[in-house]
GUSESE-847844 format. One record per residue (C-alpha): z, y, x. Coordinates in Angstrom, 3 decimals, decimal comma, padded with zeros to 6 digits. Example, Ala and Ser with C-alpha at 12.3 -4.5 7.8 and 13.67 -1.06 7.14 Angstrom:
{{007,800; -004,500; 012,300}}
{{007,140; -001,060; 013,670}}
END
This chain:
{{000,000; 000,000; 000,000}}
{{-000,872; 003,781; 001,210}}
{{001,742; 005,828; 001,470}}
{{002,324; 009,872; 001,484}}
{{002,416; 011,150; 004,943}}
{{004,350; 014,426; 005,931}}
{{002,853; 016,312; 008,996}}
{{005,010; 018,842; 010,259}}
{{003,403; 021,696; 012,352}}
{{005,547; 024,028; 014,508}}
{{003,577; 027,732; 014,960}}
{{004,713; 028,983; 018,096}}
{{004,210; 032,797; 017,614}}
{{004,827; 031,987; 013,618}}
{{000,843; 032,932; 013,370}}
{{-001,367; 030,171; 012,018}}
{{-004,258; 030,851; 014,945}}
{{-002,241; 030,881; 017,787}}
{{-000,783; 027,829; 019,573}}
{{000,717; 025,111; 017,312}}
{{002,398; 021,481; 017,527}}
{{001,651; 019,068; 015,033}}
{{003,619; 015,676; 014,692}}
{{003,919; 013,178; 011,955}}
{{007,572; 011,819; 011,191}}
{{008,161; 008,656; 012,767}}
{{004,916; 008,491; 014,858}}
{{005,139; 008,755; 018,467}}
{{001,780; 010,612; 019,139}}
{{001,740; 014,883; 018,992}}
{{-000,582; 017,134; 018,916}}
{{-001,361; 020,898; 020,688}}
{{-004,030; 023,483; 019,214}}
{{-004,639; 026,023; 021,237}}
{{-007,413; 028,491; 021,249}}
{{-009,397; 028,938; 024,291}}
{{-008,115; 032,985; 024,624}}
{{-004,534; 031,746; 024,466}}
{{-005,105; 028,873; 027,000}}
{{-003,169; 030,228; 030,190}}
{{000,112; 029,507; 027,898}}
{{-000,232; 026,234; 027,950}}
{{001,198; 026,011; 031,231}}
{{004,240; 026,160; 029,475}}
{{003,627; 023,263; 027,591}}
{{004,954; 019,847; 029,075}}
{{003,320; 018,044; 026,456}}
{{-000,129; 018,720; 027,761}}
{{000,649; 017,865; 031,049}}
{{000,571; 014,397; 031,011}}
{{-002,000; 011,433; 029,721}}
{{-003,771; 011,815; 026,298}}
{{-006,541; 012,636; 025,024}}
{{-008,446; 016,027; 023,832}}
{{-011,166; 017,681; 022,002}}
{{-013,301; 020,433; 022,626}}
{{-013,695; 022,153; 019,582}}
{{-016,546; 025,040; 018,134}}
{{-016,587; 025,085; 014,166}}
{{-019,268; 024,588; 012,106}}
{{-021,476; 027,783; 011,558}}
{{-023,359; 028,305; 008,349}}
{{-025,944; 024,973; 008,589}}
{{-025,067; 024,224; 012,060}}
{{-022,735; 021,055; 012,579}}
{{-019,954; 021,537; 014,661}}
{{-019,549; 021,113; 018,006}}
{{-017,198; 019,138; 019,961}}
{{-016,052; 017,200; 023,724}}
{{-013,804; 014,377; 023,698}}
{{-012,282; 013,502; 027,110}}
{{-009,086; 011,656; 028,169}}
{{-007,120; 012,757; 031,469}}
{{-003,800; 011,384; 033,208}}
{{-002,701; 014,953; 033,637}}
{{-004,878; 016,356; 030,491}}
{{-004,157; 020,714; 031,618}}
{{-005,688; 019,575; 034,661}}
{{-009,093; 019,114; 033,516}}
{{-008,856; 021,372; 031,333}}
{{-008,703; 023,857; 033,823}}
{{-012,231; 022,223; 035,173}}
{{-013,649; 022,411; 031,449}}
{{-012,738; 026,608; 031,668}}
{{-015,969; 027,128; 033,871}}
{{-018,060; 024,273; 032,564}}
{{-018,262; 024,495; 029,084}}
{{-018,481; 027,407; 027,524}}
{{-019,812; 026,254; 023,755}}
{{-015,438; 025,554; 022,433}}
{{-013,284; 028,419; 020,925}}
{{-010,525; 026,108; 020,317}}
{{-008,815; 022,231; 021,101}}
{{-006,432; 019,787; 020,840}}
{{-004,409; 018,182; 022,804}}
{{-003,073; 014,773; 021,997}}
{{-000,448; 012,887; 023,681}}
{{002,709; 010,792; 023,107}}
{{006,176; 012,017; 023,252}}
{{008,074; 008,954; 024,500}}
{{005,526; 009,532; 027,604}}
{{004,174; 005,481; 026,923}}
{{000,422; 006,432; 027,102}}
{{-001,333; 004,881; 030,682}}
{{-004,545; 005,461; 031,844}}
{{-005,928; 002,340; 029,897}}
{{-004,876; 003,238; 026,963}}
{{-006,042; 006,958; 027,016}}
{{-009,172; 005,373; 028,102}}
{{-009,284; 003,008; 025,075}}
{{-008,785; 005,863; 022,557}}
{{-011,311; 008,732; 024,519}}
{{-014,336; 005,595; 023,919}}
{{-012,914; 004,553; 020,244}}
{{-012,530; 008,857; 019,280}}
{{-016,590; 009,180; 020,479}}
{{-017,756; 005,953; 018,862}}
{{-015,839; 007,170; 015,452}}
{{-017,066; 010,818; 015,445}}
{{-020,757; 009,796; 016,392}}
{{-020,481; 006,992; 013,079}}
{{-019,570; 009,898; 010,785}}
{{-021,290; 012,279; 011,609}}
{{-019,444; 015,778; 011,139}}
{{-019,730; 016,968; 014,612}}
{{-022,200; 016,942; 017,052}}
{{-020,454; 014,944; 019,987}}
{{-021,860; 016,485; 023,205}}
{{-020,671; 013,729; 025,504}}
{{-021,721; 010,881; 023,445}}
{{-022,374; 008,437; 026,344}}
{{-019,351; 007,897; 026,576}}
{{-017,163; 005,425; 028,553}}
{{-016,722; 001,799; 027,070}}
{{-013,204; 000,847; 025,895}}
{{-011,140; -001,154; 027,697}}
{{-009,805; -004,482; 027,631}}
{{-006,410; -004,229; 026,286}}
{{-003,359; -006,870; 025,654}}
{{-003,269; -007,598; 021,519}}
{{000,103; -005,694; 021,518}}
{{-001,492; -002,790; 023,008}}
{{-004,917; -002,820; 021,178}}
{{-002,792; -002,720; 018,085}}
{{-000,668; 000,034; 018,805}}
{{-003,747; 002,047; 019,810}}
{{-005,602; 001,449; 016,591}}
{{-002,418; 002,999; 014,606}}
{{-002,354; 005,793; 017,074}}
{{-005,730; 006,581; 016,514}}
{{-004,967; 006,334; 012,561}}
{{-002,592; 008,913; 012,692}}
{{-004,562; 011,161; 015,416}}
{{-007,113; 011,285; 012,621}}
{{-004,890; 012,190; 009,856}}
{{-003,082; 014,982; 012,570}}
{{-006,870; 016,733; 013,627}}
{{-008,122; 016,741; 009,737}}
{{-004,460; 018,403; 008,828}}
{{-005,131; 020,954; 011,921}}
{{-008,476; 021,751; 010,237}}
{{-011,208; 019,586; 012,302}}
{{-012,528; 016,693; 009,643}}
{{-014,355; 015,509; 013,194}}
{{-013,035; 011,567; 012,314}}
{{-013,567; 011,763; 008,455}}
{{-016,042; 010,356; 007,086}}
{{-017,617; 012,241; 003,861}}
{{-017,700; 010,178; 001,391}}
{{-015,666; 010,077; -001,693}}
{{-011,987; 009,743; -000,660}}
{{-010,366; 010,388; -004,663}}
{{-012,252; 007,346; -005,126}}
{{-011,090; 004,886; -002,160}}
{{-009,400; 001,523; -003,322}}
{{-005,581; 001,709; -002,697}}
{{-004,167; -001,591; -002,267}}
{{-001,518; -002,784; -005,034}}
{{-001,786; 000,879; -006,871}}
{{-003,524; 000,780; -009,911}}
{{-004,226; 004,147; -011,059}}
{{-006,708; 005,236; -013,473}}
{{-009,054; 007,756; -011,077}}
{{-009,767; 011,645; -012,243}}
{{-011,872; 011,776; -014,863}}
{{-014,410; 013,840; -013,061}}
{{-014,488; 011,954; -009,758}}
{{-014,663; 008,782; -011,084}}
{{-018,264; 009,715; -012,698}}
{{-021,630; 010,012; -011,185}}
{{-023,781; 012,637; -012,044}}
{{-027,883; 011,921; -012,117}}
{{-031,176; 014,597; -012,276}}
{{-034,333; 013,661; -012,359}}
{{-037,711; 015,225; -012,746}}
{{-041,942; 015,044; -011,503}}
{{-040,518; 015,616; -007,761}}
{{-036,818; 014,648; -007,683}}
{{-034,417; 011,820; -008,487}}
{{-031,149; 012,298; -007,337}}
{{-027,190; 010,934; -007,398}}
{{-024,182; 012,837; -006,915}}
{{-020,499; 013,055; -007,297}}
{{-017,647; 015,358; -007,293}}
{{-015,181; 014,582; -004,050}}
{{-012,086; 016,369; -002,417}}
{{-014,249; 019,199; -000,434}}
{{-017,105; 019,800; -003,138}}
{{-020,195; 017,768; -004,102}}
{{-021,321; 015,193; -002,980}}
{{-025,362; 014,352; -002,722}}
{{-026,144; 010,620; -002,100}}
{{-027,885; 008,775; 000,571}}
{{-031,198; 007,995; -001,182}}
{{-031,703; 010,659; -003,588}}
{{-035,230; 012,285; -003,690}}
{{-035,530; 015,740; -003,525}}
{{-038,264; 018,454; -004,214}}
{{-040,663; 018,084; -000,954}}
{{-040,721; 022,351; -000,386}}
{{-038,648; 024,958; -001,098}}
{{-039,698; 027,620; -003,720}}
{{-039,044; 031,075; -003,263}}
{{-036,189; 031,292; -005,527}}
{{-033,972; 028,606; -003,400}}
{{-030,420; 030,390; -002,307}}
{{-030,685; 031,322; 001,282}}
{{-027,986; 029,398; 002,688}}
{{-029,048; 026,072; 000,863}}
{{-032,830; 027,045; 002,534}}
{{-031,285; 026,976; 005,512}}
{{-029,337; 023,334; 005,152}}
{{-032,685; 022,218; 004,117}}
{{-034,725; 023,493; 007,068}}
{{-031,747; 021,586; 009,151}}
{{-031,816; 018,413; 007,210}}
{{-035,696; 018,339; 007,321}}
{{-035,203; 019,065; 011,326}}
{{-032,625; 016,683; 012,339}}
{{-034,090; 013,719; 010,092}}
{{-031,429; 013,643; 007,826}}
{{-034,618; 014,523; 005,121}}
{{-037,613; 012,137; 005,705}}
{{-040,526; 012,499; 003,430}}
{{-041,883; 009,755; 001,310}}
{{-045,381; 010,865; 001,040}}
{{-044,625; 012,685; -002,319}}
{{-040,930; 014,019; -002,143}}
{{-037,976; 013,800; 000,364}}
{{-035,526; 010,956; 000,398}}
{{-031,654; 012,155; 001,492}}
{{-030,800; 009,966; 004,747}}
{{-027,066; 010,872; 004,738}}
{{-024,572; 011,530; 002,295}}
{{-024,756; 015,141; 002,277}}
{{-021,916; 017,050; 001,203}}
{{-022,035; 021,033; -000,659}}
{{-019,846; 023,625; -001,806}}
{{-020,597; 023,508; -005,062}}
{{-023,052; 021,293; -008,028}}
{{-025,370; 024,293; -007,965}}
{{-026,023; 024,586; -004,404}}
{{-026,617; 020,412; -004,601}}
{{-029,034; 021,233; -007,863}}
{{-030,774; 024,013; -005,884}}
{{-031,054; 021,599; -002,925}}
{{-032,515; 018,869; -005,211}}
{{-034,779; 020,664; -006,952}}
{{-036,403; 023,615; -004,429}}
{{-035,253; 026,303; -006,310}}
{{-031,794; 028,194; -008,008}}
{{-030,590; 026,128; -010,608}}
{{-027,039; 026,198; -012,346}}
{{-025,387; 022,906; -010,942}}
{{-023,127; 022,474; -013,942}}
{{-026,012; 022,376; -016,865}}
{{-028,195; 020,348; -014,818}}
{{-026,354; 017,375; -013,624}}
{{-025,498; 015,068; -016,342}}
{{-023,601; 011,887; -016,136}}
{{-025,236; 008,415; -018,005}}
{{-023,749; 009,111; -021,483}}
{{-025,734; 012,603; -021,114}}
{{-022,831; 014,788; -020,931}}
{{-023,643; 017,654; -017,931}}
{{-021,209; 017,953; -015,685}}
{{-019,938; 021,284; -017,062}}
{{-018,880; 019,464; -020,810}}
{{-017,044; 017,025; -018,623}}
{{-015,391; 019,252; -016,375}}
{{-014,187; 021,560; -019,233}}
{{-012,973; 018,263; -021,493}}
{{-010,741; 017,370; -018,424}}
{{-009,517; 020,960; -018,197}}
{{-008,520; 020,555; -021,839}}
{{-005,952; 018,213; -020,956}}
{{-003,939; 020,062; -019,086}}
{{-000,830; 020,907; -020,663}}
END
């Protein structure tokens, strides 16, 4: 069974973008943010002077994926230091290490090739070192200790603001074993529009809506397409992530938007009004269903 997790994050200067510790009752990992312009502080910080693991961090920027290193050191402020004059692409990172100090080289090794193999499967960031090293041999004991540690880590850099290990998919919607709860009305449903050049599937999720992996889209953008949804399409069609058919697009990804009308307007080539258009199988659109759930609420 899942449990509720309670992450507890310290802010140094009591400002939320300045240096903060992040730890997860009864887990022995931590975790540092710092951004780059405050780095000369860490110095001060024992917990980043010892082995772990880190990422190099630049947000996303308006279609452009994020950016991000992920490197392991014995003595991770060390090569940091080396990464001020290399890189120059990351405004921010994390730091994460273990505070009973039981982390070796192996096993910061393990989790640096396990981190880069997870964040190149989902896809969020752009990994920029994503030949990475192989993971190590380690005893069973050890391998799963790691594997928990890495759990947690996951849950710690999402919490911090950097979704770089989750995968974006529907997580309201993710079997949790021995609870048997009836799921939201609204993301329990799956939304369908269709027309001469499109055929697509959606779903509302936790961060917006969801297009699926296979849905056919208009094969050009009209004129009237939102700019910011033009430019995720120009991207898509770029990267691959949109691969034409011969008469539309087909999705290649799950591709996740702010909103059912910037999906719609994605889907169809031009501005459309997301909550009229989508319409689950019993033909209600996704606006009569999201205002009969708001009725319940007492």
């Amino acid at each position: 069974m899942t449990h509720g997790k309670s992450v507890r994050i310290y802010l140094a200067d009591g400002i939320s973008t300045g240096i903060r510790h992040a730890e997860i009752v009864n887990w022995t990992g931590q975790a540092i943010a710092c951004p780059r312009a405050r780095f000369s502080e860490l110095q001060h910080w024992a917990e980043v002077s010892r082995p772990g693991v880190y990422f190099l961090l630049s947000r996303p920027t308006g279609s452009r994926e994020g950016l991000t290193y992920i490197g392991e050191a014995e003595n991770v402020l060390v090569r940091l230091k080396a990464h001020l004059k290399e890189k120059e692409f990351w405004n921010e990172l994390v730091v994460f290490s273990s505070k009973d100090e039981n982390l070796t080289k192996s096993h910061v090794k393990f989790l640096e090739a396990r981190l880069i193999q997870q964040a190149v499967a989902v896809r969020r960031f752009q990994v920029e070192n994503v030949d990475g090293s192989s993971a190590p041999s380690l005893p069973r004991a050890d391998l799963a200790a790691m594997e928990e540690f890495l759990e947690y880590l996951r849950l710690v850099l999402g919490t911090l603001g950097y979704p770089v290990l989750e995968p974006i998919e529907d997580t309201s919607r993710l079997a949790i074993q021995g609870l048997q709860a009836k799921p939201p009305p609204l993301s329990s449903v799956q939304f369908f529009m269709s027309g001469k050049s499109y055929n697509a599937r959606g779903r509302l999720v936790d961060e917006g809506f969801l297009l699926l992996k296979g849905s056919e889209v208009a094969a050009a953008p009209a004129a009237s397409m939102p700019g910011v949804v033009r430019e995720l399409w120009e991207t898509a069609t770029a990267t691959g992530d949109l691969a034409s058919n011969g008469t539309t697009m087909v999705v290649q990804k799950n591709m996740l938007f702010n909103s059912p009308s910037y999906a719609a307007a994605f889907v169809t080539g031009q501005s459309r009004n997301g909550r009229k258009d989508w319409k689950a199988q019993d033909g209600r659109t996704f606006g009569e269903i999201e205002d009969a759930a708001t009725m319940t609420i007492v």
